[in-house]
N, CA, C and O atoms as a GROMACS GRO file, in nm:
protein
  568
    1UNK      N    1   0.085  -0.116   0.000
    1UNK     CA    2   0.000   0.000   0.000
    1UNK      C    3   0.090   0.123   0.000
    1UNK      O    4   0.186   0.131   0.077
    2UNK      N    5   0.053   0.235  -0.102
    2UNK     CA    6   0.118   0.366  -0.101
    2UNK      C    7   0.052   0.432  -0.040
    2UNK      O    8  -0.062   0.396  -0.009
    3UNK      N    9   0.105   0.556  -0.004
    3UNK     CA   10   0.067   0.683   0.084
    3UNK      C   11   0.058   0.790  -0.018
    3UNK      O   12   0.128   0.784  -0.120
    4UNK      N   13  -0.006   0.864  -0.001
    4UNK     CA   14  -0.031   1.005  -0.152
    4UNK      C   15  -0.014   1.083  -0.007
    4UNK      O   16  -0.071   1.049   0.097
    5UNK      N   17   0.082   1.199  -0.021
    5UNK     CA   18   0.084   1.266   0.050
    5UNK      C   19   0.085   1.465   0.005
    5UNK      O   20   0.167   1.484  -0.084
    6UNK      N   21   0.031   1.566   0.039
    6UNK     CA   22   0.006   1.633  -0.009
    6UNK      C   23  -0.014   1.765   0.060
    6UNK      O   24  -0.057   1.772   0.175
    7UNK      N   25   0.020   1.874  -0.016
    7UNK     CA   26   0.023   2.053   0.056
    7UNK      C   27  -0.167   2.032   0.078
    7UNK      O   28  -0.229   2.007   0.182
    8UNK      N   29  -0.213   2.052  -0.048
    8UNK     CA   30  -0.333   2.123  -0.024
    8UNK      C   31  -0.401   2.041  -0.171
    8UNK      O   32  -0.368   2.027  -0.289
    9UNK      N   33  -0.514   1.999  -0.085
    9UNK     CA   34  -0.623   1.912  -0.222
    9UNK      C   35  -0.742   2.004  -0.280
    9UNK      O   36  -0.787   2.103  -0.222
   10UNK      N   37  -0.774   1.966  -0.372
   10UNK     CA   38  -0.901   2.040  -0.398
   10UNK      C   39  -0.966   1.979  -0.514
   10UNK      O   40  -0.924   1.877  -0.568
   11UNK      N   41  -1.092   2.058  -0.558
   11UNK     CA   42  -1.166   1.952  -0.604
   11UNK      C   43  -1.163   2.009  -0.756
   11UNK      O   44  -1.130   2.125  -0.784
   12UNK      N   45  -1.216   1.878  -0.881
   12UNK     CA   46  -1.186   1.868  -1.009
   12UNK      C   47  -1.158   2.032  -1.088
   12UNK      O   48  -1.072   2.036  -1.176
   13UNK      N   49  -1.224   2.145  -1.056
   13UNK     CA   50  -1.189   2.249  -1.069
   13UNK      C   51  -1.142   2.379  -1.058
   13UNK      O   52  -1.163   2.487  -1.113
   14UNK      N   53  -1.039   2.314  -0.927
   14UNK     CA   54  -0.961   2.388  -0.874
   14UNK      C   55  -0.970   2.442  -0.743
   14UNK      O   56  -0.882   2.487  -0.669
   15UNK      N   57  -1.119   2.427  -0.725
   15UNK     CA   58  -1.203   2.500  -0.631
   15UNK      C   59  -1.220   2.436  -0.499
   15UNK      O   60  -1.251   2.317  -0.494
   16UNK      N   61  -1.198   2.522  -0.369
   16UNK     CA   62  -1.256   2.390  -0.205
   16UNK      C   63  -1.174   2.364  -0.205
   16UNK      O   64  -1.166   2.246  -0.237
   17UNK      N   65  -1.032   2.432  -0.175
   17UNK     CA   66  -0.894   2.361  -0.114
   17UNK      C   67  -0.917   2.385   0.043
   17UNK      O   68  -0.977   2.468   0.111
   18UNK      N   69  -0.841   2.273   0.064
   18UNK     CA   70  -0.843   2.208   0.172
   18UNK      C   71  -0.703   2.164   0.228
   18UNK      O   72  -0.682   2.067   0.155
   19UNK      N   73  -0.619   2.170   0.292
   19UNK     CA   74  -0.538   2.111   0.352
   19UNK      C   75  -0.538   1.962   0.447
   19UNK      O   76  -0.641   1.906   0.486
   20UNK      N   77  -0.448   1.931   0.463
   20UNK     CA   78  -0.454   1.723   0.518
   20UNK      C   79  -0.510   1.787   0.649
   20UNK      O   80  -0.623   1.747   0.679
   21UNK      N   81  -0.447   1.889   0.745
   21UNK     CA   82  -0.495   1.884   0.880
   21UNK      C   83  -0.613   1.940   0.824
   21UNK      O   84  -0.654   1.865   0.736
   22UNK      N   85  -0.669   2.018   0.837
   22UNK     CA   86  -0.874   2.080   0.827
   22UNK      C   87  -0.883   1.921   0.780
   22UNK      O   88  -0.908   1.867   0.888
   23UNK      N   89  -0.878   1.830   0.695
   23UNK     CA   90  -0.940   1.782   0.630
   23UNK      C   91  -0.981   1.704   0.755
   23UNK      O   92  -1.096   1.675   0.789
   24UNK      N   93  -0.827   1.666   0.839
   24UNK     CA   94  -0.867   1.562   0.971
   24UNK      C   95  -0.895   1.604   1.100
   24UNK      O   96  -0.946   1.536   1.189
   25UNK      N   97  -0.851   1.751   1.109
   25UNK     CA   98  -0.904   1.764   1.240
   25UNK      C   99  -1.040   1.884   1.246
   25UNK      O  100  -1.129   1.897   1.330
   26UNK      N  101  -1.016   1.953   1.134
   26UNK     CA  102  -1.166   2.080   1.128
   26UNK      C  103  -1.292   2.001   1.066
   26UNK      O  104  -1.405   2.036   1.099
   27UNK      N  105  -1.282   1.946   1.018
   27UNK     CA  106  -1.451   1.894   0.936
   27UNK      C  107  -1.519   1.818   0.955
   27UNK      O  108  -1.453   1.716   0.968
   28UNK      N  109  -1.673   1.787   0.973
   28UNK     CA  110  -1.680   1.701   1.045
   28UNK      C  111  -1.672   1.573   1.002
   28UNK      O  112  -1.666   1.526   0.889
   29UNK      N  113  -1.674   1.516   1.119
   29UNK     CA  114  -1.641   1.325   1.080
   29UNK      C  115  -1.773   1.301   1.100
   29UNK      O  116  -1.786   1.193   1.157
   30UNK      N  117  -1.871   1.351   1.078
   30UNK     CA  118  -2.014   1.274   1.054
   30UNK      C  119  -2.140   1.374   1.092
   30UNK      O  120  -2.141   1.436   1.198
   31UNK      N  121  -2.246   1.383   0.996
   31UNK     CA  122  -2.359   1.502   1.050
   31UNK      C  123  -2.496   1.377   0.973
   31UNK      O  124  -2.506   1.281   0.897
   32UNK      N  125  -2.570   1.462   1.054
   32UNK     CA  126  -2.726   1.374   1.025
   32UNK      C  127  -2.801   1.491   1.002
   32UNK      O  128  -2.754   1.600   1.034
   33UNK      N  129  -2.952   1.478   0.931
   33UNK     CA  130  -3.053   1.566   0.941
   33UNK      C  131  -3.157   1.443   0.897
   33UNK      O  132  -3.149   1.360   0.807
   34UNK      N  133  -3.280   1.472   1.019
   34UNK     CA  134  -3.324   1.334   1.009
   34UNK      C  135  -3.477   1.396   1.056
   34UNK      O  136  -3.480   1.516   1.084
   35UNK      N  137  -3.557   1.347   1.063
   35UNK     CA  138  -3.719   1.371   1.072
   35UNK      C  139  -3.746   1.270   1.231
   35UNK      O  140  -3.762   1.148   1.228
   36UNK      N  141  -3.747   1.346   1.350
   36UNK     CA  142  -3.790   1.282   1.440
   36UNK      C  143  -3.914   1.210   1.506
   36UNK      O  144  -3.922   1.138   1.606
   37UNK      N  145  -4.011   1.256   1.414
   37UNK     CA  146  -4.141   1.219   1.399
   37UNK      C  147  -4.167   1.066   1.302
   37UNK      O  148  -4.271   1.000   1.306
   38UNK      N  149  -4.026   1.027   1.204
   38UNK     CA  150  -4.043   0.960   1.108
   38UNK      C  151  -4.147   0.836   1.200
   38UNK      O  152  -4.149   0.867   1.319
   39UNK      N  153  -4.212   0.735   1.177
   39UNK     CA  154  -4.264   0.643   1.210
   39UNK      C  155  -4.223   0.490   1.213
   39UNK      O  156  -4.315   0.411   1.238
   40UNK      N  157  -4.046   0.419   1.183
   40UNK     CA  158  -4.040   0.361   1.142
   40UNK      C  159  -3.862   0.374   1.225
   40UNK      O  160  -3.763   0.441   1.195
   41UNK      N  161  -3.890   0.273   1.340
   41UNK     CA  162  -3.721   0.298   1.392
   41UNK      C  163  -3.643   0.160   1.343
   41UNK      O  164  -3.725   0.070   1.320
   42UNK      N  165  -3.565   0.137   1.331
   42UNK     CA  166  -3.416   0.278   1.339
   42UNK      C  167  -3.446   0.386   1.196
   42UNK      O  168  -3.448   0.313   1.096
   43UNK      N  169  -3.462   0.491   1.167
   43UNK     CA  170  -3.429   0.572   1.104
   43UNK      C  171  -3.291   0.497   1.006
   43UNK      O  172  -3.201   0.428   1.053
   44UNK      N  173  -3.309   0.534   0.859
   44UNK     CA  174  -3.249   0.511   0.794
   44UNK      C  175  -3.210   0.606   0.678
   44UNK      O  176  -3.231   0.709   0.740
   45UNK      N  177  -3.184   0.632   0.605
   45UNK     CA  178  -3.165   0.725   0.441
   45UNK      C  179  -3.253   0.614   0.375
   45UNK      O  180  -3.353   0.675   0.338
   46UNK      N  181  -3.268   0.462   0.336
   46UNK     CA  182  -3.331   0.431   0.267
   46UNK      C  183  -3.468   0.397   0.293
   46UNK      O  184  -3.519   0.316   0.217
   47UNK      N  185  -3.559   0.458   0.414
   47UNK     CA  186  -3.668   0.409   0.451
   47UNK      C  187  -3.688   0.574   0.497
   47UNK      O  188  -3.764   0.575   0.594
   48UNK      N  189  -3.647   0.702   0.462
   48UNK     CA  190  -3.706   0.764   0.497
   48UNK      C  191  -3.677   0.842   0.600
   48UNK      O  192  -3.682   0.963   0.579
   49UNK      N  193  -3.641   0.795   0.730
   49UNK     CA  194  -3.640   0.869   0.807
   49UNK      C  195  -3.529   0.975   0.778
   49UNK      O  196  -3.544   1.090   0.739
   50UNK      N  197  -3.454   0.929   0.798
   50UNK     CA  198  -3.308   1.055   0.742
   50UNK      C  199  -3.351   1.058   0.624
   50UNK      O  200  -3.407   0.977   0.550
   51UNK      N  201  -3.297   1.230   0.610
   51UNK     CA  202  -3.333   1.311   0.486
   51UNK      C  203  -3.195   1.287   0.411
   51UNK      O  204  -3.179   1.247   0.295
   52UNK      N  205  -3.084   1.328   0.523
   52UNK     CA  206  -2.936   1.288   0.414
   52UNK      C  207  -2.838   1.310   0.550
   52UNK      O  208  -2.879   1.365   0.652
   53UNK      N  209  -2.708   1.261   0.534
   53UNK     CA  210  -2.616   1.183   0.628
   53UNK      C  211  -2.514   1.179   0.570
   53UNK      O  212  -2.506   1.154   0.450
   54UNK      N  213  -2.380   1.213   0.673
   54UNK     CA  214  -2.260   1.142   0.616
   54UNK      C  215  -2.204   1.101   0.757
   54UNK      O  216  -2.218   1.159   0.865
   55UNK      N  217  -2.112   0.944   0.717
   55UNK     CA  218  -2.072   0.855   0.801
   55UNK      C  219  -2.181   0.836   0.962
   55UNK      O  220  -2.144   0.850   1.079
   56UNK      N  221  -2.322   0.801   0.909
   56UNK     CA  222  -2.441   0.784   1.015
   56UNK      C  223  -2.496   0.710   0.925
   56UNK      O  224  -2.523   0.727   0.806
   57UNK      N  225  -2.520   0.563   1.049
   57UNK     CA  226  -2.606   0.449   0.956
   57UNK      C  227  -2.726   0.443   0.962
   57UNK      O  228  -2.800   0.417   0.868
   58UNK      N  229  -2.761   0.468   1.083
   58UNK     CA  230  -2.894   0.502   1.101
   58UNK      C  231  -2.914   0.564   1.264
   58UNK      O  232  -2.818   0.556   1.341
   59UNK      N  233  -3.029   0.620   1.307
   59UNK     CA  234  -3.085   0.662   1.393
   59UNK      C  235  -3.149   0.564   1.483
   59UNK      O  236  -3.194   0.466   1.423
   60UNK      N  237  -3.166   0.564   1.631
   60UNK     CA  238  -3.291   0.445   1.654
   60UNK      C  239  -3.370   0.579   1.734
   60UNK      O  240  -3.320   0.688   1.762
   61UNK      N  241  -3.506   0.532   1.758
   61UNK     CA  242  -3.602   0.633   1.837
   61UNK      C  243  -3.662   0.539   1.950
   61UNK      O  244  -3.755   0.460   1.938
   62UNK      N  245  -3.575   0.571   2.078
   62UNK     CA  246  -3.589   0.535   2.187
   62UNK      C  247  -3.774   0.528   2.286
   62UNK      O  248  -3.840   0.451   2.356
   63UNK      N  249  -3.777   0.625   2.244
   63UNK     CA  250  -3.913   0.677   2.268
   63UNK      C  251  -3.932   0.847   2.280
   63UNK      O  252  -3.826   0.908   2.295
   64UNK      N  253  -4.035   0.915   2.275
   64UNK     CA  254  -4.029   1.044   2.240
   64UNK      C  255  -3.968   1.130   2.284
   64UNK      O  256  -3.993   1.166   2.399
   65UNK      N  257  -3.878   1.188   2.217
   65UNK     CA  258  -3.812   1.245   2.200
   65UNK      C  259  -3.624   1.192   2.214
   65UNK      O  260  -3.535   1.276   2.203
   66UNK      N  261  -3.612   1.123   2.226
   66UNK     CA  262  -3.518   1.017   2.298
   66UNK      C  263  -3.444   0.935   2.164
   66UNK      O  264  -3.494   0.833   2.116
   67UNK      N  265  -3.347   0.982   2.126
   67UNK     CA  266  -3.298   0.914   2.000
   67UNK      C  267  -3.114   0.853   2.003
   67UNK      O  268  -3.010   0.905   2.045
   68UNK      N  269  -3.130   0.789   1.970
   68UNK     CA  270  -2.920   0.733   1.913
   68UNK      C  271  -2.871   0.734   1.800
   68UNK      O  272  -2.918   0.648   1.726
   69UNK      N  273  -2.786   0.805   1.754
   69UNK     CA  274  -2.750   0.857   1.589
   69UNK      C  275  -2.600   0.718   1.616
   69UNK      O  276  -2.519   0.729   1.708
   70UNK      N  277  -2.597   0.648   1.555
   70UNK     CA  278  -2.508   0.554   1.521
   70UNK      C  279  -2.410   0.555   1.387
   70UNK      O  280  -2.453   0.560   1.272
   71UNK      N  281  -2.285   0.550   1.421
   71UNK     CA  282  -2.186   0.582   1.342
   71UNK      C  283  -2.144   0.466   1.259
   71UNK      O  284  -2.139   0.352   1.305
   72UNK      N  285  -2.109   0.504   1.108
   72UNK     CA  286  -2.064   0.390   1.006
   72UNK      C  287  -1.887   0.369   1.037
   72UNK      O  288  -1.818   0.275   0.997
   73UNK      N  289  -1.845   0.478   1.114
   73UNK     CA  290  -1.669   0.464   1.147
   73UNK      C  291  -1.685   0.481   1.309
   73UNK      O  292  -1.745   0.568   1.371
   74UNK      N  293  -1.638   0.408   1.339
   74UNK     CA  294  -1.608   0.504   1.552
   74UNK      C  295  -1.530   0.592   1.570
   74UNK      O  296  -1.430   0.580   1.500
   75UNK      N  297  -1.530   0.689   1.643
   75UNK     CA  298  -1.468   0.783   1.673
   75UNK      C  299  -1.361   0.744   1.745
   75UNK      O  300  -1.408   0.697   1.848
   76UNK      N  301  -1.206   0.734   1.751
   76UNK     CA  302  -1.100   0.679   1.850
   76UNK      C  303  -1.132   0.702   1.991
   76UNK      O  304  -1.075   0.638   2.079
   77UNK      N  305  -1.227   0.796   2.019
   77UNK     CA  306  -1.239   0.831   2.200
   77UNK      C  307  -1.373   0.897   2.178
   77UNK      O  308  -1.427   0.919   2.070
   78UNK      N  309  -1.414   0.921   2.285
   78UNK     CA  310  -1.509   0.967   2.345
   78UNK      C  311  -1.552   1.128   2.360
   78UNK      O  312  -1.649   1.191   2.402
   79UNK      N  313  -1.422   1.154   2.299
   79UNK     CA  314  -1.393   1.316   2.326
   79UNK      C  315  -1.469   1.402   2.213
   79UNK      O  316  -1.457   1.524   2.226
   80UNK      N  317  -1.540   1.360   2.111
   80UNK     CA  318  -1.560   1.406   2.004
   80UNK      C  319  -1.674   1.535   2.085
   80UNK      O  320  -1.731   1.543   2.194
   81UNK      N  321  -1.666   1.627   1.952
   81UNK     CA  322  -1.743   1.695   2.007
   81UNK      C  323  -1.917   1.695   1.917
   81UNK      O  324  -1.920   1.662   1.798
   82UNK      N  325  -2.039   1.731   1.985
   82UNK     CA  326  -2.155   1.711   1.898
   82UNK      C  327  -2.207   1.853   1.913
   82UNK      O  328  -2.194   1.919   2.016
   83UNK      N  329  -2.271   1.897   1.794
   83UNK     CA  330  -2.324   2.014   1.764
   83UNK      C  331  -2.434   1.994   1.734
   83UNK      O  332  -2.425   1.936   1.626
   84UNK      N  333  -2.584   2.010   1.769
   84UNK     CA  334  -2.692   2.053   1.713
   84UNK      C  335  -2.778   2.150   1.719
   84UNK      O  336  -2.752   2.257   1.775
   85UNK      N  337  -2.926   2.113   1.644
   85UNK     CA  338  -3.014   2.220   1.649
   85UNK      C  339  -3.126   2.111   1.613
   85UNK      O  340  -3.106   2.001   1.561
   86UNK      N  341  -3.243   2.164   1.651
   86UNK     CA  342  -3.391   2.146   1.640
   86UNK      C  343  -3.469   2.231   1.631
   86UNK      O  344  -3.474   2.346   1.674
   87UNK      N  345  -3.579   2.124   1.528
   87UNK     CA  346  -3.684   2.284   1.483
   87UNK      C  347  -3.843   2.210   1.494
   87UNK      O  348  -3.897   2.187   1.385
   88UNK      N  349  -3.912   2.177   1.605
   88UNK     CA  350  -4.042   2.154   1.636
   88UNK      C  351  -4.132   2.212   1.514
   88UNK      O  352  -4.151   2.333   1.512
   89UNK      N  353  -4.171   2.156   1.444
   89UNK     CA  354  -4.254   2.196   1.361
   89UNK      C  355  -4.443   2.160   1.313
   89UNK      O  356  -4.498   2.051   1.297
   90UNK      N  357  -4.504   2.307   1.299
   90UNK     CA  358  -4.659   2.226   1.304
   90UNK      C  359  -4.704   2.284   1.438
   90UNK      O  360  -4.826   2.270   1.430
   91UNK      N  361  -4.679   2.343   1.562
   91UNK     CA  362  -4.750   2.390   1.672
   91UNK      C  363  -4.828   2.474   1.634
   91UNK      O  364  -4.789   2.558   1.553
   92UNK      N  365  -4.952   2.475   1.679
   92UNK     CA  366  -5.031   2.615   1.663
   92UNK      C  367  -5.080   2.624   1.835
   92UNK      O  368  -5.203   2.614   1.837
   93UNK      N  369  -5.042   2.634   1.931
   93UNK     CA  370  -5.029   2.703   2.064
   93UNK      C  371  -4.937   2.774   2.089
   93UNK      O  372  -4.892   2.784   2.203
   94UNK      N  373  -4.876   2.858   1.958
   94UNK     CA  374  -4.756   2.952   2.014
   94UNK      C  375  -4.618   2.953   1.997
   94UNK      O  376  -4.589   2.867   1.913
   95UNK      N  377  -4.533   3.004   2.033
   95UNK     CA  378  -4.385   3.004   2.045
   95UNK      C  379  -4.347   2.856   2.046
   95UNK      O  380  -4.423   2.789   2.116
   96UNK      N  381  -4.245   2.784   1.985
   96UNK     CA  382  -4.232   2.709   2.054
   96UNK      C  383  -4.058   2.690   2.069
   96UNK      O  384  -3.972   2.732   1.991
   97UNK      N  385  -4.040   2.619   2.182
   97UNK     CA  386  -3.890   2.663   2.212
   97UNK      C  387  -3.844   2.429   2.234
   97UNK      O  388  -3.902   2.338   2.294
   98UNK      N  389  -3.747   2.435   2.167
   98UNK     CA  390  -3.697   2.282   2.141
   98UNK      C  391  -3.543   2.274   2.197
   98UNK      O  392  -3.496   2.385   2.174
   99UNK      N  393  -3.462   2.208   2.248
   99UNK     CA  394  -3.341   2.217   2.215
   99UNK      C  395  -3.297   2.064   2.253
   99UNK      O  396  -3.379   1.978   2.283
  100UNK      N  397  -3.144   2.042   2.247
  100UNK     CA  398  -3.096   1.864   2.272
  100UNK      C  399  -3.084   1.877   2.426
  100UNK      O  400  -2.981   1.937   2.458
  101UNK      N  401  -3.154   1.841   2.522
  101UNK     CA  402  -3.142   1.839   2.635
  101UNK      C  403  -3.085   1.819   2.740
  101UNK      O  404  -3.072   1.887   2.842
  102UNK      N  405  -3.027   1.655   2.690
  102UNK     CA  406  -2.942   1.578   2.812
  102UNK      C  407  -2.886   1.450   2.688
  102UNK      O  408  -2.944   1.364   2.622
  103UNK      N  409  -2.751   1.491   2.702
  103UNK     CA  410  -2.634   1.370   2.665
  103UNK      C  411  -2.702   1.222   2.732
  103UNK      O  412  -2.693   1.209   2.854
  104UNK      N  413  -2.743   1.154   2.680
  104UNK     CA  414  -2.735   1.017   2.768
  104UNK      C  415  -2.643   0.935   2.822
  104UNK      O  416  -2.622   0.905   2.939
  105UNK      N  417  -2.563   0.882   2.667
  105UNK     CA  418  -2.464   0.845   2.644
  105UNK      C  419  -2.355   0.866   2.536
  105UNK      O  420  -2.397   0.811   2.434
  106UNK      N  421  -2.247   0.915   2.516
  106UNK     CA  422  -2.131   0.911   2.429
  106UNK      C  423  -2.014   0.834   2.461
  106UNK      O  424  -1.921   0.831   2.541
  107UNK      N  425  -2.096   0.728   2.286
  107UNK     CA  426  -1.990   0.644   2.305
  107UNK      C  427  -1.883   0.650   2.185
  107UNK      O  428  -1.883   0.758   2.125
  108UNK      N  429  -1.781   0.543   2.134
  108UNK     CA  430  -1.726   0.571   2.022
  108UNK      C  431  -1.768   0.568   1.861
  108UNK      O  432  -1.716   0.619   1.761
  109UNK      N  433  -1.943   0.443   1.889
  109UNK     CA  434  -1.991   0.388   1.783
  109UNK      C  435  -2.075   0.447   1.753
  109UNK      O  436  -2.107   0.446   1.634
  110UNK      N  437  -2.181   0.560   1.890
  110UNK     CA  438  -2.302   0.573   1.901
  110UNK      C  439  -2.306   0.735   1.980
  110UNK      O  440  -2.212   0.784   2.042
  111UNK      N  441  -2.395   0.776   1.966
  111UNK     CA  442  -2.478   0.901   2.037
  111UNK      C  443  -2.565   0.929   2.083
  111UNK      O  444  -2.628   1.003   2.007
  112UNK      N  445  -2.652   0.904   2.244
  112UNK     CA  446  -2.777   0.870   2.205
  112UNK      C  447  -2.780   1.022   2.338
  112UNK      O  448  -2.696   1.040   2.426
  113UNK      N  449  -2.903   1.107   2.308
  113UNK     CA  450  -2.955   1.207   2.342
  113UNK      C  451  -3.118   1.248   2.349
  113UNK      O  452  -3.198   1.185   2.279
  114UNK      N  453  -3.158   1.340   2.424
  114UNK     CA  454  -3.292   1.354   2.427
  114UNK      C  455  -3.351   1.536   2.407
  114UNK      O  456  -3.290   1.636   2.448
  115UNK      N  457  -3.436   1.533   2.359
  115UNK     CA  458  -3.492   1.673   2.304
  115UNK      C  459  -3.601   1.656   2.373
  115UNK      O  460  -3.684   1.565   2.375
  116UNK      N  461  -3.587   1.797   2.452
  116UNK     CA  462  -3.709   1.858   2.525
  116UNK      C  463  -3.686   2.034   2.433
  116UNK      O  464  -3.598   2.105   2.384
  117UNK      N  465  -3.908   2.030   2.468
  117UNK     CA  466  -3.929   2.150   2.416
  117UNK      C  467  -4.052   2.170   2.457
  117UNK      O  468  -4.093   2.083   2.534
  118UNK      N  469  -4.134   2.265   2.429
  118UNK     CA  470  -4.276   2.325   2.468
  118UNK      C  471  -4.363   2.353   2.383
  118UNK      O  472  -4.300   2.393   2.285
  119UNK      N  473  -4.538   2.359   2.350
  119UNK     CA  474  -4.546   2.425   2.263
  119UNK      C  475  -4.641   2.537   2.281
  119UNK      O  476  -4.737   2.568   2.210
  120UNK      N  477  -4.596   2.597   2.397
  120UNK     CA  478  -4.631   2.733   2.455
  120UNK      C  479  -4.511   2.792   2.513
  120UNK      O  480  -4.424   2.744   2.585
  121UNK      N  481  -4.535   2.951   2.444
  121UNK     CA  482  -4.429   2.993   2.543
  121UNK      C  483  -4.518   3.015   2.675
  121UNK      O  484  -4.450   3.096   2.738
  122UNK      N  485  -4.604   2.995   2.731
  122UNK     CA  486  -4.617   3.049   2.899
  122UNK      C  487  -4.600   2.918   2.958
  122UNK      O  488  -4.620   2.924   3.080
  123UNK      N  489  -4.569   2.800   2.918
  123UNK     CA  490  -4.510   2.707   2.945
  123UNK      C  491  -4.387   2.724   3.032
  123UNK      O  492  -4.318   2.818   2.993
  124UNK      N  493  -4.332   2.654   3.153
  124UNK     CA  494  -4.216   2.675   3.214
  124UNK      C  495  -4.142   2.532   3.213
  124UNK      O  496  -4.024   2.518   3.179
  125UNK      N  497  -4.216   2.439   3.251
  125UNK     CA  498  -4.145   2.379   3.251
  125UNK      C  499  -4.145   2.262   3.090
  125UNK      O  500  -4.233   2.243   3.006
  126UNK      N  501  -4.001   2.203   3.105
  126UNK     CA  502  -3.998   2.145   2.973
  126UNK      C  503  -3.986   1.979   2.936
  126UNK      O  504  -3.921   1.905   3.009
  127UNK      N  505  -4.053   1.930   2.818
  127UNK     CA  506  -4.120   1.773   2.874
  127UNK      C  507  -4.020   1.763   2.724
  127UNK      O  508  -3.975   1.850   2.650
  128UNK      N  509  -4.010   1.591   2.722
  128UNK     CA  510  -3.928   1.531   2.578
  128UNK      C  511  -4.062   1.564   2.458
  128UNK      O  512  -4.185   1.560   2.467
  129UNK      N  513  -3.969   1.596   2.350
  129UNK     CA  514  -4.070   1.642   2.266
  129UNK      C  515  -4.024   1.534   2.130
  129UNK      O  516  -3.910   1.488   2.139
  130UNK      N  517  -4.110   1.492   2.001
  130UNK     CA  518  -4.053   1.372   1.903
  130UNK      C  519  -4.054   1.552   1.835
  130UNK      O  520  -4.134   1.638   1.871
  131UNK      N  521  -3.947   1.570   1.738
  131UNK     CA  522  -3.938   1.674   1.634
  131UNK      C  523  -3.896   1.644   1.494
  131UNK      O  524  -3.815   1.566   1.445
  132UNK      N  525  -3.994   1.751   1.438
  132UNK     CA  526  -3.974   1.705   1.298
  132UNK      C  527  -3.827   1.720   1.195
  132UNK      O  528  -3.792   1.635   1.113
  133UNK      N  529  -3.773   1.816   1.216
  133UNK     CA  530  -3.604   1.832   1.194
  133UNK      C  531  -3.506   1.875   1.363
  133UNK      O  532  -3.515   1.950   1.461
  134UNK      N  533  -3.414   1.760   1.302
  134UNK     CA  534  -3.286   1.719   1.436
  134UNK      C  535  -3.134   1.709   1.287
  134UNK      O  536  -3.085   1.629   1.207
  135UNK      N  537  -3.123   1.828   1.324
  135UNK     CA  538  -2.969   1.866   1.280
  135UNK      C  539  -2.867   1.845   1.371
  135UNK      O  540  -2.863   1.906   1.478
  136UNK      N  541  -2.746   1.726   1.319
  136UNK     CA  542  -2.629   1.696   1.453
  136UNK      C  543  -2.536   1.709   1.355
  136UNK      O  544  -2.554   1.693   1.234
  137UNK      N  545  -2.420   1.743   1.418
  137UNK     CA  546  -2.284   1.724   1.316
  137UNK      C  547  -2.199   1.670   1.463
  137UNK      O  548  -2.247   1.679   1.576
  138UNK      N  549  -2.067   1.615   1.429
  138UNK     CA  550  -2.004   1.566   1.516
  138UNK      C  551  -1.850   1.585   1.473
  138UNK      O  552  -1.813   1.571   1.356
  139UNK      N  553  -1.781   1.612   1.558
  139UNK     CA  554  -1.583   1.695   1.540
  139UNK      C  555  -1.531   1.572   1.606
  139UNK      O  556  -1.592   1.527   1.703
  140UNK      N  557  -1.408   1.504   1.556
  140UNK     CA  558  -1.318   1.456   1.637
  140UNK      C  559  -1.269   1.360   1.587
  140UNK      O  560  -1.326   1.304   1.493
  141UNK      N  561  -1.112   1.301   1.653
  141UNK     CA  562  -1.033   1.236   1.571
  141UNK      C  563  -1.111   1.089   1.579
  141UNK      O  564  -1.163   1.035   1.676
  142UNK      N  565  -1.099   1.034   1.409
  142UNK     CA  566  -1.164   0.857   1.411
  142UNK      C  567  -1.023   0.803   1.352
  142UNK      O  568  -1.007   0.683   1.332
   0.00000   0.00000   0.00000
């Protein structure tokens, strides 16, 4: 096996250079956007639930609001970092406020987390909510 080793890559027309470190340590090593409402667990790209994915095999839906985004590579440690957003969609009682709540578990293969939200703002306190878009991306060395 050879090694290609290299300043700076980019793509067929010159364009989106990139260097070896961004490539391995800035970008992410895996993002999902997936429909939390889908009806049909584990969430997949070919059944629907995920809209589109890179290095995520599928989703499972724990129960509402309560999900595990599962990785096609493992991450070497535990340290990775996860970024999301949620967007509750369809309330007609108002404001409604969503976010990823509580880490469950992070592991090297898997991610599993829970989304609480409201669908009032005079609402205070906040219950697990199933949502219709769950945007995750994930940083870290695999």
């Amino acid at each position: 096996m050879s090694t290609l080793k290299v300043e700076t890559i980019q793509d067929t027309n010159g364009a989106n250079p990139s260097t070896a470190e961004q490539m391995s340590k800035g970008r992410a090593k895996a993002w999902v956007n997936f429909d939390g409402k889908f009806n049909t667990s584990p969430f997949t790209t070919a059944n629907g639930g995920i809209r589109s994915a890179f290095n995520v095999s599928s989703v499972t839906d724990h129960a509402t609001g309560q999900y595990t985004v599962h990785f096609d590579t493992d991450f070497l440690n535990t340290n990775y970092a996860a970024v999301g957003f949620v967007h509750r969609n369809g309330s007609t009682e108002g404001k409604v406020l969503c976010n990823i709540d509580t880490l469950t578990q992070q592991n090297v293969d898997s991610y599993r987390f829970m989304v609480s939200g409201t669908s009032n703002a005079s609402d205070v306190g906040l219950t697990t909510v199933d949502v219709e878009y769950v945007f995750l991306s994930f940083f870290g060395d695999q």
